[in-house]
C-alpha positions in Angstrom: -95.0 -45.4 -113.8 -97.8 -45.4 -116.0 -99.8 -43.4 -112.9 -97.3 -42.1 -111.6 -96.1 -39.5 -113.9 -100.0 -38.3 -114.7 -100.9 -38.1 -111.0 -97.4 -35.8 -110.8 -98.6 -33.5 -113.3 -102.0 -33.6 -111.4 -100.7 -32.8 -107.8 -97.2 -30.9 -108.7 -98.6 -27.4 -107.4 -100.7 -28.9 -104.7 -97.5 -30.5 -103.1 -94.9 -27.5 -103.8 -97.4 -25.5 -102.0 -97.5 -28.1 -99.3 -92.9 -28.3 -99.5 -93.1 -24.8 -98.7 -95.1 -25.2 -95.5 -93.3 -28.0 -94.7 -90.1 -25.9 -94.8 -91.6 -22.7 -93.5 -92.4 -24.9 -90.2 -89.1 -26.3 -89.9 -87.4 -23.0 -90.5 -89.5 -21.5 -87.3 -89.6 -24.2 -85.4 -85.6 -24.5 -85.3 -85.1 -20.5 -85.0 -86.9 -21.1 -82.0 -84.9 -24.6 -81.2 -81.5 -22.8 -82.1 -82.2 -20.0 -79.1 -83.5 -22.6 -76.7 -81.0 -25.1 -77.6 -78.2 -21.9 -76.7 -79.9 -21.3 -73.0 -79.7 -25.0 -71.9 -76.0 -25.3 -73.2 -75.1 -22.1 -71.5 -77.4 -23.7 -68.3 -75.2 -27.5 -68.4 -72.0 -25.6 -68.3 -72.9 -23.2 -65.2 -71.4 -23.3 -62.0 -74.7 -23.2 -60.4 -75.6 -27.1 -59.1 -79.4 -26.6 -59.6 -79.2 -24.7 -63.0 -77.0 -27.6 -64.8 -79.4 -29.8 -62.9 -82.6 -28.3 -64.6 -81.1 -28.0 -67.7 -79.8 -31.9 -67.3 -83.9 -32.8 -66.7 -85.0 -31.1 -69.6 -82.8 -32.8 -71.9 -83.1 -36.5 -70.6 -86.8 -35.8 -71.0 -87.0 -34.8 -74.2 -84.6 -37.1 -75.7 -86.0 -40.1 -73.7 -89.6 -39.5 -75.0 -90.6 -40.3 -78.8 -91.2 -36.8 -80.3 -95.0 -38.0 -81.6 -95.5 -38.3 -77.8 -94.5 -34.9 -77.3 -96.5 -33.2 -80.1 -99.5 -35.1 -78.6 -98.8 -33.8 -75.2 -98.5 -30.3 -76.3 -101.7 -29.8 -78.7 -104.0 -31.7 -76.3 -102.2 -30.5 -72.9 -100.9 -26.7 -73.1 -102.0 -25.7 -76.4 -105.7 -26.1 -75.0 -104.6 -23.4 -72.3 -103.6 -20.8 -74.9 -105.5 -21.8 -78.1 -102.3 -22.4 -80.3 -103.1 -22.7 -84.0 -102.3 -26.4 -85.7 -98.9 -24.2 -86.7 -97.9 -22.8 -83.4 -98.6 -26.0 -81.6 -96.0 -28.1 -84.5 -93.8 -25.2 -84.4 -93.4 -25.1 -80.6 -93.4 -29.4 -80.3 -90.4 -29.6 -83.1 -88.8 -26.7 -81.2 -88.5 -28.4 -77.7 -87.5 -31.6 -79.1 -84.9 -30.1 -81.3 -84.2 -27.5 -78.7 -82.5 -30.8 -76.2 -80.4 -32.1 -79.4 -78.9 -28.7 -80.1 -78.4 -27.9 -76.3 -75.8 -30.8 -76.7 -74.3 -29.9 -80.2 -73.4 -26.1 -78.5 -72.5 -27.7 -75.1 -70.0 -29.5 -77.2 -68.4 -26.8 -79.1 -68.4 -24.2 -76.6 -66.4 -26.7 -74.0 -64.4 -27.7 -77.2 -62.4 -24.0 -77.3 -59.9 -24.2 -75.7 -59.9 -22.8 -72.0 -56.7 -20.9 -72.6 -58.4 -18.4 -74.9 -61.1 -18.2 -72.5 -58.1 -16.9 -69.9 -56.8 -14.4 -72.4 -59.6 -13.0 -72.7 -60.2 -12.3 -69.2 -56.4 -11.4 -68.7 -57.1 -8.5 -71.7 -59.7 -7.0 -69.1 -62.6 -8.7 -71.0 -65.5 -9.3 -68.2 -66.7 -13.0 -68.7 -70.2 -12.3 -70.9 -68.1 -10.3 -73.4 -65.1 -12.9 -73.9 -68.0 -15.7 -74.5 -69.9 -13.6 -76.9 -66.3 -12.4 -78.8 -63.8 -15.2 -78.1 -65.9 -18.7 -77.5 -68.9 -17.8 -79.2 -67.8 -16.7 -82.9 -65.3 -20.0 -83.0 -68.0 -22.3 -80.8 -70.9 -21.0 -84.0 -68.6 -21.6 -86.6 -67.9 -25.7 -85.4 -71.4 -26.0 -84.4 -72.5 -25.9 -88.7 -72.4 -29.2 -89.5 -74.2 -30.6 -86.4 -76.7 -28.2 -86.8 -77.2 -29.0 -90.9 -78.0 -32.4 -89.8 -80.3 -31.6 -87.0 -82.5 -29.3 -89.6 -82.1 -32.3 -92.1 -83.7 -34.6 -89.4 -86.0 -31.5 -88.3 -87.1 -31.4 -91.6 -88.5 -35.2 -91.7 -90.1 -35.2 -88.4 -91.8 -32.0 -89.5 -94.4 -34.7 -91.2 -95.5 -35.8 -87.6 -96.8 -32.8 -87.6 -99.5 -33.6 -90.3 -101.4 -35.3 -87.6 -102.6 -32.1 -86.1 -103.9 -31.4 -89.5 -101.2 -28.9 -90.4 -101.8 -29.2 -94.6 -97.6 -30.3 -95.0 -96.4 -33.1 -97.6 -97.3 -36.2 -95.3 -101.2 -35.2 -94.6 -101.3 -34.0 -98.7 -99.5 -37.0 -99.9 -102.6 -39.0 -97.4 -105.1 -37.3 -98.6 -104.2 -37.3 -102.4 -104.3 -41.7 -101.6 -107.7 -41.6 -100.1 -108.9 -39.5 -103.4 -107.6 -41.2 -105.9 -106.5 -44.5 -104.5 -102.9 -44.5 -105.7 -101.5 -44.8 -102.4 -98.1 -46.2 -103.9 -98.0 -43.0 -106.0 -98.9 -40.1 -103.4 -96.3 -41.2 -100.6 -93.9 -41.6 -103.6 -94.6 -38.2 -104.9 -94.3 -36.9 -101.2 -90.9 -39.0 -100.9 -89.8 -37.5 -104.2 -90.5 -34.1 -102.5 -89.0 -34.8 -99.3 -85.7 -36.1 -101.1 -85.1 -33.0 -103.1 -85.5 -30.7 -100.3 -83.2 -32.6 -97.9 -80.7 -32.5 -101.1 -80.8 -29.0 -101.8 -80.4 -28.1 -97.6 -77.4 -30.8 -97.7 -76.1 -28.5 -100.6 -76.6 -25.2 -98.9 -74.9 -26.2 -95.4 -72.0 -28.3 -97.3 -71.6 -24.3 -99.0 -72.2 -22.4 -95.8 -69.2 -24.5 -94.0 -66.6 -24.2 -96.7 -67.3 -20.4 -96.9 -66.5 -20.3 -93.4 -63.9 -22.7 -93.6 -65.4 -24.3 -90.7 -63.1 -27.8 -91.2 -59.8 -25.3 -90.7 -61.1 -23.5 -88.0 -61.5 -26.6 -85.7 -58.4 -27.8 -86.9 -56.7 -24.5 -85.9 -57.8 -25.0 -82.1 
């Protein structure tokens, strides 16, 4: 404690700055997972053999690989092709991995509606495209919150992998902040004490977001 706290008041602006890159990464990189992640779930649920079949590849892969393996891949593989920045390379790595996780969180909500409504809806007239993106969609969104809060949660910790490409976010600061001053106990500390706070206030802001939408009473209601 008695280098802890000075080093704090030392490094506090250097490692906000570095919280909001963390979180400005994670942010992208699931906006991008989120519309990948919707693609593959509408891909395992198609009636077309070698569609569910691609989509089935994809996700084995990515979940049967370690994500460090992946980021590697990408920066020296097809990042090299197209000259991705540190950013874009992260950004795109965190998105495929996350993009097979929340493949299977919207697989599962969408084929948790009941198949009735989906009959209604086609019995009102509704072609198939539009009673998905009215009916299943909205209700399929709503249950999908809470598995997607803890996918961004998760996203946001193995955002620090991505410090290894030399993108400046908490992990590589809180490293290089222990080679300068040789606290090493009291830079990944600081850096822990940064993570922590930021995976409290995102817990805080999804636990909001689903009792504004009353998510609980909507998948009770189904």
């Amino acid at each position: 404690m008695a280098t802890f706290l000075p080093l704090l008041a030392e490094t506090w602006f250097g490692f906000l700055k570095a919280a909001g890159l963390t979180v400005q990464l994670t942010a992208v990189s699931l906006g991008i997972a989120i519309v990948i992640g919707l693609v593959f779930a509408f891909l395992r649920i198609s009636e077309w053999k070698l569609l569910r079949g691609m989509a089935h590849l994809y996700i084995t892969l990515i979940r049967g690989t370690p994500l460090i393996l992946q980021i590697m891949v990408l920066y020296f593989g097809i990042a090299k092709l197209i000259l991705l920045s540190d950013f874009w390379a992260g950004a795109l790595a965190l998105a495929i991995h996350n993009g097979a996780y929340i493949a299977e969180i919207f697989r599962g909500t969408i084929q948790s509606i009941e198949r009735g409504q989906m009959e209604a809806a086609r019995s009102l007239g509704m072609s198939y495209p539009l009673a998905m993106r009215r009916v299943v969609l909205p209700q399929a969104f709503r249950r999908a919150i809470p598995p997607l809060g803890n996918q961004f949660i998760i996203g946001l910790k193995d955002s620090s992998l991505v410090g290894l490409l030399g993108y400046q976010e908490l992990y590589l600061l809180s490293q290089s902040t222990a080679a300068r001053t040789f606290l090493q106990f009291e830079s990944y500390a600081i850096a822990g004490l940064y993570y922590l706070v930021l995976v409290l206030f995102f817990t805080f802001l999804v636990n909001k977001l689903e009792k504004r939408l009353d998510v609980d009473k909507a998948g009770a209601s189904v």
